[in-house]
MIMI-158003 format. One line per 4 residues: number of its first residue (from 0); for each residue x, y negated, z negated of N, C-alpha, C, CB. Coordinates in nm, 2 decimals. Each point is the difference from the previous one (the first is absolute). Glycine has a CB too. Layout:
N
NUM	X Y Z X Y Z X Y Z X Y Z  ...
END
This chain:
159
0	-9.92 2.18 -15.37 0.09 0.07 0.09 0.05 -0.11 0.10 -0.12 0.23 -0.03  0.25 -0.24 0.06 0.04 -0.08 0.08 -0.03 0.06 0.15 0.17 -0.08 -0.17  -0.11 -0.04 0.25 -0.07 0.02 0.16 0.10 0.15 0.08 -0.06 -0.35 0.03  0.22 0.35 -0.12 0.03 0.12 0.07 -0.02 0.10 -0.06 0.13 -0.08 0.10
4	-0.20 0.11 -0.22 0.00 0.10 -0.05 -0.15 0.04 0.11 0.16 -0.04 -0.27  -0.21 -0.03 0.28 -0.16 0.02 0.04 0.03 0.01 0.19 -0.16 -0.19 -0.26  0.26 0.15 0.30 0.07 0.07 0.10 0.02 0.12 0.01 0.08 -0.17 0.01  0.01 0.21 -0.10 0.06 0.11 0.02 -0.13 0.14 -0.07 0.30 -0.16 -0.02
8	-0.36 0.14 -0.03 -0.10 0.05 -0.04 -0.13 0.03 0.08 0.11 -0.11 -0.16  -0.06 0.03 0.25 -0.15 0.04 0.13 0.11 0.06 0.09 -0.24 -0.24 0.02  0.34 0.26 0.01 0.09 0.04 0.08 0.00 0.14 0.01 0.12 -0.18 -0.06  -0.09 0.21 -0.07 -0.02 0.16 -0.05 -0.11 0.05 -0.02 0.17 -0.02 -0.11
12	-0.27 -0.07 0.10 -0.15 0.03 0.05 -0.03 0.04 0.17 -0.07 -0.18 -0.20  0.10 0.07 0.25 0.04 0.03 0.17 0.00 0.13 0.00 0.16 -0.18 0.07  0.00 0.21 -0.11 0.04 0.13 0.04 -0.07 0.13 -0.06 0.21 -0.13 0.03  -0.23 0.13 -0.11 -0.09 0.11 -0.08 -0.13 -0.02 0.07 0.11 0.00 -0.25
16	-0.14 -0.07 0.31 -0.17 0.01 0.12 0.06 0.02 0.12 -0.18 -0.18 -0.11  0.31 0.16 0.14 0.04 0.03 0.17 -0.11 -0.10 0.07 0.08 0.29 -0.01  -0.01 -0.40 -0.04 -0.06 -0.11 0.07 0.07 -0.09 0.06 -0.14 0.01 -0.15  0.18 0.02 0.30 0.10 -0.02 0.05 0.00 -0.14 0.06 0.03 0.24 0.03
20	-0.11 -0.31 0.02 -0.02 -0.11 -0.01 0.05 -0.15 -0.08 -0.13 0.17 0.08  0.00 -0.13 -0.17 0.05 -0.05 -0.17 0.14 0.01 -0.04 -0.20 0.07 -0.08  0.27 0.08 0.13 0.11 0.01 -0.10 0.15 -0.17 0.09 -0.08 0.40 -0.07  0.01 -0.33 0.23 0.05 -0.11 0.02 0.03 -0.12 -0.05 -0.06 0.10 0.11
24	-0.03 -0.17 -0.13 -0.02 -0.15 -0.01 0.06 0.00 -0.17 -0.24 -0.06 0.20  0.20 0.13 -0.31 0.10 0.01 -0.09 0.16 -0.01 -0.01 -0.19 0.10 -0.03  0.21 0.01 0.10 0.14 0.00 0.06 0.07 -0.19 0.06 -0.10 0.32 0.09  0.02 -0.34 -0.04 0.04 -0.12 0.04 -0.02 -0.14 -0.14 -0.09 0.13 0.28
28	0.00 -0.11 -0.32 0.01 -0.10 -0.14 0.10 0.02 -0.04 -0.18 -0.01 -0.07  0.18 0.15 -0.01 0.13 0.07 -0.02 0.12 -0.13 0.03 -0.11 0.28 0.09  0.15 -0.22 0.03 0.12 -0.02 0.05 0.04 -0.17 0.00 -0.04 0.24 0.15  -0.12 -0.29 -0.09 0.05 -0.16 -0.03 0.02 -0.07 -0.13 -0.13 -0.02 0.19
32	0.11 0.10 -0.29 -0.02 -0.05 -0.15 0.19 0.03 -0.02 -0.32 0.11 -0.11  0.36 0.03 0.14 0.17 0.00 -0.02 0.09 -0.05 0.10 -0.03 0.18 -0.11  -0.04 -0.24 0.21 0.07 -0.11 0.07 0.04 -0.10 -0.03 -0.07 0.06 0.09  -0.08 -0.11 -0.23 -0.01 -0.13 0.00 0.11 0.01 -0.16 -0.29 -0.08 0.16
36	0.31 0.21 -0.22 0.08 -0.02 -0.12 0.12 -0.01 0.00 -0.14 0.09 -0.08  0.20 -0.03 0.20 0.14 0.01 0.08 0.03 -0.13 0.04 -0.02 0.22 0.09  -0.08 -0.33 -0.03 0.02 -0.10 0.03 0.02 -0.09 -0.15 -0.12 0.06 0.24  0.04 -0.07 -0.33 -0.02 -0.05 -0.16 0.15 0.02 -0.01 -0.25 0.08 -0.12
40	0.33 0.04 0.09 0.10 0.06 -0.07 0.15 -0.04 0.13 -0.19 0.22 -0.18  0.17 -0.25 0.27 0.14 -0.05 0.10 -0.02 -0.15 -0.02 0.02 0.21 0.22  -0.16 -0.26 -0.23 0.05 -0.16 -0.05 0.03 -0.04 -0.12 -0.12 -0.06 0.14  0.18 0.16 -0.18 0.09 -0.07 -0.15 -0.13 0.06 -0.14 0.16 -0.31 0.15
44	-0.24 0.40 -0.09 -0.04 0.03 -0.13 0.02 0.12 -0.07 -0.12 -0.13 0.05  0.05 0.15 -0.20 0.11 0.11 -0.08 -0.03 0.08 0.07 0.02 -0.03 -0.23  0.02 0.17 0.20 0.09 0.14 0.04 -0.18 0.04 -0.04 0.36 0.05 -0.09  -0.44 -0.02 0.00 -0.10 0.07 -0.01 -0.16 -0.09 0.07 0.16 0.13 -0.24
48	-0.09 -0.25 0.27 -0.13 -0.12 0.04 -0.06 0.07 0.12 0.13 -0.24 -0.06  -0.25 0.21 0.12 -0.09 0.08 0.03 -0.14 -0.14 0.00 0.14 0.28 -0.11  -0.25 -0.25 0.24 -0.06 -0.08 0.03 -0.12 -0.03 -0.12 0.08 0.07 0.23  -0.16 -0.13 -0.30 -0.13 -0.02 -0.10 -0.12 0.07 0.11 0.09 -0.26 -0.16
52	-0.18 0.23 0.09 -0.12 0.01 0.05 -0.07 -0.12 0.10 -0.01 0.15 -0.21  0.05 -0.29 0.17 -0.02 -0.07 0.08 0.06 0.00 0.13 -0.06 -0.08 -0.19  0.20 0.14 0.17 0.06 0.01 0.13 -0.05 0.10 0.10 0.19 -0.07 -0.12  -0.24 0.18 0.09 -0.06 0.11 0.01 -0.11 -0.06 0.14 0.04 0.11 -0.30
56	-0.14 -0.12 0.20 -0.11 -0.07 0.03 0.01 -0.13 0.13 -0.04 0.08 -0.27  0.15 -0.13 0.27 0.07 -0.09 0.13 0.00 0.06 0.09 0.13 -0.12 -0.09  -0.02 0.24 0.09 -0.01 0.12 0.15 -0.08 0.01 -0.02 0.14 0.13 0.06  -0.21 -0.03 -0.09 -0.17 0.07 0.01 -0.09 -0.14 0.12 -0.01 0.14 -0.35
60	0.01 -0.26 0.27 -0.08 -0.07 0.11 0.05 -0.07 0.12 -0.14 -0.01 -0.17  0.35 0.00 0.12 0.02 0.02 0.13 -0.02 0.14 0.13 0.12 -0.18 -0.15  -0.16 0.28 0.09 -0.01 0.10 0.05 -0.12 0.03 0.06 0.15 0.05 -0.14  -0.24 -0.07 0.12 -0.17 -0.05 0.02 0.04 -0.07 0.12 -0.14 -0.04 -0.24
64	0.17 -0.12 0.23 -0.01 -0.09 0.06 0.08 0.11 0.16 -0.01 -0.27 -0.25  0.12 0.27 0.26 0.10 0.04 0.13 -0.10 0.14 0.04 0.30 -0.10 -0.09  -0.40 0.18 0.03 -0.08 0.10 0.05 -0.08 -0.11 0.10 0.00 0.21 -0.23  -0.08 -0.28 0.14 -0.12 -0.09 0.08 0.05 -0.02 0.10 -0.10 -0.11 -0.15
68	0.22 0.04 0.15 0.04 -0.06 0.13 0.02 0.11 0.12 0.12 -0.19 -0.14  -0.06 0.25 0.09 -0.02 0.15 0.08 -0.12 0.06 0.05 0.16 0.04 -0.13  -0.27 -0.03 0.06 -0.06 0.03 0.05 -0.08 -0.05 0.09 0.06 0.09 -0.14  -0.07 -0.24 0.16 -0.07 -0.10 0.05 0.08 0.00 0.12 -0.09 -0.13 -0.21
72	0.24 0.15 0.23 0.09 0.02 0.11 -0.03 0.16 0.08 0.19 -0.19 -0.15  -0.21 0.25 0.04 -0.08 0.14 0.09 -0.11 0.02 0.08 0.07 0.08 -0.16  -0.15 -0.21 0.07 -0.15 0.05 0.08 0.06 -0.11 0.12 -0.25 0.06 -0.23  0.28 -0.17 0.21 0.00 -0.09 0.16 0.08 0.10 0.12 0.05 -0.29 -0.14
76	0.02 0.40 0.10 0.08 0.05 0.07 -0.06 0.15 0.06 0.18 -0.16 -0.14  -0.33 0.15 0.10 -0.08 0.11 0.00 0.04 0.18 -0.03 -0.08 -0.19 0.15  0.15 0.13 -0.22 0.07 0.14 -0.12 -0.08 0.00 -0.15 0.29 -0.03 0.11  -0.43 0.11 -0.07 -0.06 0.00 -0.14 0.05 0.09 -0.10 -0.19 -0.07 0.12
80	0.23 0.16 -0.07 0.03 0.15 -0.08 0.11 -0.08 -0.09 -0.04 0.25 0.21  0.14 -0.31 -0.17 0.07 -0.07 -0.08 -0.03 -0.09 -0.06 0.11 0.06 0.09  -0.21 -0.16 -0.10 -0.06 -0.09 -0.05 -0.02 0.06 -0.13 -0.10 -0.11 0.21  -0.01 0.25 -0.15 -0.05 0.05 -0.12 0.08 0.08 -0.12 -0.17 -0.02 0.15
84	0.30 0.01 -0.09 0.09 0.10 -0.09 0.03 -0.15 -0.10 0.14 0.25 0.20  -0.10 -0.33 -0.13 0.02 -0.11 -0.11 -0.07 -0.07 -0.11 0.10 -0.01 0.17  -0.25 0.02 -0.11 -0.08 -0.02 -0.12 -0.01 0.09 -0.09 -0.10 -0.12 0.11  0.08 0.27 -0.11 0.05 0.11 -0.12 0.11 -0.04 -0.05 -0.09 0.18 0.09
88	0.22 -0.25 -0.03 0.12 -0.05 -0.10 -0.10 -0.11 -0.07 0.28 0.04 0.15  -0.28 -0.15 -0.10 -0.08 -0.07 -0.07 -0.11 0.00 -0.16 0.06 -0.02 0.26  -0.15 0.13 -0.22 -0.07 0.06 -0.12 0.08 0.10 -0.10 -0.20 -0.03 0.15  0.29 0.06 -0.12 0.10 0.05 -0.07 0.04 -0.07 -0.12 0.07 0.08 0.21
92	0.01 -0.19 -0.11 0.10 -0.11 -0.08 -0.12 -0.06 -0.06 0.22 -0.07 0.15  -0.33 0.01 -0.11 -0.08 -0.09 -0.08 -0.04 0.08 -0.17 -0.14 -0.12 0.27  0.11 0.27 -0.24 -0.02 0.07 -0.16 0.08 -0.09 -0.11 -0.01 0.27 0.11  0.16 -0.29 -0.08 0.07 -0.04 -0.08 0.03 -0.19 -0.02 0.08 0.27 0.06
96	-0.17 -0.31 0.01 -0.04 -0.15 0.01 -0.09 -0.01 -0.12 0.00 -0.03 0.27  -0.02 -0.05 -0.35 -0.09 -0.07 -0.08 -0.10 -0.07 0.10 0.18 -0.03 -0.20  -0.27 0.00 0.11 -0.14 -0.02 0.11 0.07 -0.14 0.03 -0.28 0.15 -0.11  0.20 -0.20 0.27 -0.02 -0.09 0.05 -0.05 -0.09 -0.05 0.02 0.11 0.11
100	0.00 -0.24 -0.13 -0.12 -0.09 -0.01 -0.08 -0.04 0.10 0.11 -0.06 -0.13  -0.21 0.01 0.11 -0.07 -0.04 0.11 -0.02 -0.13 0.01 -0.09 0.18 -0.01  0.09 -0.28 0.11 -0.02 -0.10 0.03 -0.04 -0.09 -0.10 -0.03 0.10 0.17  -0.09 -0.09 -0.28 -0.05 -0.11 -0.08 0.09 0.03 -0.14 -0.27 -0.03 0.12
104	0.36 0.16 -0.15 0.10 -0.03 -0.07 0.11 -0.04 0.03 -0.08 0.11 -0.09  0.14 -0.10 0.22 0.09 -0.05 0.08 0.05 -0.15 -0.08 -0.11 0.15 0.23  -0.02 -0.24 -0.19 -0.04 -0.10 -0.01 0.00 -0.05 -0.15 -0.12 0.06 0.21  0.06 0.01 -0.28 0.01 -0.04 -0.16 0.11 -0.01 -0.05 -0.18 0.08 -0.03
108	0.28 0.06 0.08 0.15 0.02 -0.05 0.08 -0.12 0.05 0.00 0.26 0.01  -0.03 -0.28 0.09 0.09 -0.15 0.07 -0.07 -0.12 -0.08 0.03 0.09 0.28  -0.14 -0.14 -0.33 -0.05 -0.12 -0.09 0.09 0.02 -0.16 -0.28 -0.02 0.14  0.29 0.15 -0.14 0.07 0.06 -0.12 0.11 -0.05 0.01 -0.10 0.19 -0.03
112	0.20 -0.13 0.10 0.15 -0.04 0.00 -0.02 -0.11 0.05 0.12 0.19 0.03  -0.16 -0.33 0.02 0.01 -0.13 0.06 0.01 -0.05 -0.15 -0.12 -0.01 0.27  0.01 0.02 -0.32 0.01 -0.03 -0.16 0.07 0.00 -0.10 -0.12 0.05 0.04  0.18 0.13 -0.02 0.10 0.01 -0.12 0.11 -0.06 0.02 -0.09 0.18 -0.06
116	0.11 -0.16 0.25 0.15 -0.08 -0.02 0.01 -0.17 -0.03 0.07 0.19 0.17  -0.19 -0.25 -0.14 -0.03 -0.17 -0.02 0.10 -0.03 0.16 -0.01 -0.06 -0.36  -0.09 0.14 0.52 0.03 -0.07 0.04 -0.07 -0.08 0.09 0.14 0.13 -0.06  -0.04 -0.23 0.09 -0.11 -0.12 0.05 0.03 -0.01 0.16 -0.01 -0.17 -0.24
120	0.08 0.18 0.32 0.01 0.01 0.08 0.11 0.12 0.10 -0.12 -0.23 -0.10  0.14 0.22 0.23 0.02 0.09 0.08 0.17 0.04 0.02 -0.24 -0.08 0.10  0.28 -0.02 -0.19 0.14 0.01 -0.07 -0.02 0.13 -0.11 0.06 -0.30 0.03  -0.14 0.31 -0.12 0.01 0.12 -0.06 -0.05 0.10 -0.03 0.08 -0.12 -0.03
124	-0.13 0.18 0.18 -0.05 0.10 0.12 0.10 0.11 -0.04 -0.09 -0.17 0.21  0.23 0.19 -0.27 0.12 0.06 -0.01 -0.05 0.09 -0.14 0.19 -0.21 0.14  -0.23 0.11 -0.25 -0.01 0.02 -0.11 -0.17 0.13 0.01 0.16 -0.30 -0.09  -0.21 0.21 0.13 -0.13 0.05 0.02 0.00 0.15 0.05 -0.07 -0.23 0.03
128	0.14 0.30 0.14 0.00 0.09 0.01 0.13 0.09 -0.12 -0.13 -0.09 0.27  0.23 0.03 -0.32 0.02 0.08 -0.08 -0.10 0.06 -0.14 0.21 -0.12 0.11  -0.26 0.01 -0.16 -0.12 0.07 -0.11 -0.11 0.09 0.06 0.02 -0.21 -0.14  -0.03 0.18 0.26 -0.11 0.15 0.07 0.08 0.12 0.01 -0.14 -0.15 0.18
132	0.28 0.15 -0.14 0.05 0.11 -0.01 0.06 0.06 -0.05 -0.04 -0.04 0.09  0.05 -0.04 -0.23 0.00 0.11 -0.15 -0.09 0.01 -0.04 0.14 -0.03 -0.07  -0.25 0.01 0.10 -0.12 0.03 -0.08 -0.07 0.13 0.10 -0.04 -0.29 -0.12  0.03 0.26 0.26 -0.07 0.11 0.09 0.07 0.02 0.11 -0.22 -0.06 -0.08
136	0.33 0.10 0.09 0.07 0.10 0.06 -0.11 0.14 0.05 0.23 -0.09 -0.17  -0.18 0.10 0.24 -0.13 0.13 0.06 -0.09 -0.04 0.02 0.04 0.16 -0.08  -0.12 -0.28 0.04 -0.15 0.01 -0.03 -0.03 -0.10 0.10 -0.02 0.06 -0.26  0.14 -0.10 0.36 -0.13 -0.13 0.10 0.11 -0.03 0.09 -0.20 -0.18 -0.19
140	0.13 0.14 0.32 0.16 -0.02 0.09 0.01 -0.13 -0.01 0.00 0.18 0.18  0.17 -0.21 -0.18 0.05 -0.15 -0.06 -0.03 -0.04 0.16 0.22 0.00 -0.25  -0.18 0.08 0.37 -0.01 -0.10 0.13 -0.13 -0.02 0.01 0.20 0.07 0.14  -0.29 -0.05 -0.17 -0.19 -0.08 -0.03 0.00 -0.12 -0.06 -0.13 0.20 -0.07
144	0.20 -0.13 -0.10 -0.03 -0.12 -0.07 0.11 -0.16 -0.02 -0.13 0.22 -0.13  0.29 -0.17 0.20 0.04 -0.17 -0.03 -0.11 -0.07 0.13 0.35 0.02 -0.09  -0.42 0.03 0.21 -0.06 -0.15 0.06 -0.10 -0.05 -0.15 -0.03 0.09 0.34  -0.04 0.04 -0.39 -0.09 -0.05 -0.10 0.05 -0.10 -0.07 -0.09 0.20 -0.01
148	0.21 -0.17 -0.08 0.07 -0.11 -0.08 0.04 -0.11 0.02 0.04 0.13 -0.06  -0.01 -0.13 0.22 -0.01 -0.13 0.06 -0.09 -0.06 0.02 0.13 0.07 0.07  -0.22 -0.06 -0.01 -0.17 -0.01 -0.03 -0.05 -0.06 -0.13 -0.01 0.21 0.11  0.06 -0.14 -0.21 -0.08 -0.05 -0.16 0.10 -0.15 0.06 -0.06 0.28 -0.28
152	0.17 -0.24 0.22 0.08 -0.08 -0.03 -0.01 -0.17 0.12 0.16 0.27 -0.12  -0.15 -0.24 0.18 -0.02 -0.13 0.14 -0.20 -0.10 -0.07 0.15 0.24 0.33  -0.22 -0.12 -0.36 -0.15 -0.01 -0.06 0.06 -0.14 -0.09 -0.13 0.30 -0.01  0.22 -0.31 -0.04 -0.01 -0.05 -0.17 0.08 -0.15 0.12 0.06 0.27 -0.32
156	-0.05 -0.26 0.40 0.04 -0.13 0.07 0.17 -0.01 0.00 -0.25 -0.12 -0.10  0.30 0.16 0.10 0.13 0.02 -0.02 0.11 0.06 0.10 -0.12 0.00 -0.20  0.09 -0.02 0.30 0.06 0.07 0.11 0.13 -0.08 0.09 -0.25 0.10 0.01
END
């Protein structure tokens, strides 16, 4: 099942539980997903073109990410009640997130792509975060891992 069908599918779940909250934050995927197809289709693409799943999956953790910040800007601002409304968006949007990696795969996926692309130094740092993010989109945040890639990569002496 693709990512909007599995959208629109918890949507109408929402609503059939009068889950007004939830239904929110659906609503809002929703809406940023046909923003982002309106945008696809005015820059010159076809008449039926429409976002993938990987694109999908881009809002979604851009969508995560601008909650966090939010909420972290709530709590310094001693507005918890909103803090906490933002992490229920948060656990929302993450349902439709593919799992996380964790640190020591973080790590292995980056020895992975340094490899496959054959790079040797910090010149092709470009190449490298592109093969992480066709391969794990959703699955790890790239602003962690290019210092990492820089890191491997500087490691091999090449900086």
């Amino acid at each position: 099942m693709d990512m909007r069908t599995r959208v629109n599918t918890a949507l109408k779940q929402a609503m059939k539980d009068k889950e007004a909250a939830r239904l929110s934050t659906l609503r809002l995927i929703n809406a940023a997903i046909k923003d982002r197809d309106i945008a696809v289709r005015g820059a010159g693409g076809e008449d039926g073109a429409c976002c993938g799943d990987a694109e999908v999956l881009a809002i979604l953790g851009k969508m995560t990410k601008q909650r966090q910040e939010s909420a972290r800007a709530y709590e310094e601002g001693g507005r918890l009640d909103l803090a906490e409304r933002e992490r229920e968006e948060i656990s929302v949007i993450e349902e439709f997130l593919p799992k996380q990696l964790d640190e020591n795969e973080v790590e292995k996926a980056v020895r992975e792509a340094i490899t496959a692309t054959g790079a040797g130094s910090i010149r092709d740092m470009g190449k490298v975060m592109g093969e992480l993010k066709s391969r794990y989109t959703g699955q790890m945040d790239f602003g962690k891992v290019g210092p990492m890639v820089k890191d491997q990569l500087c490691a091999s002496g090449n900086c």
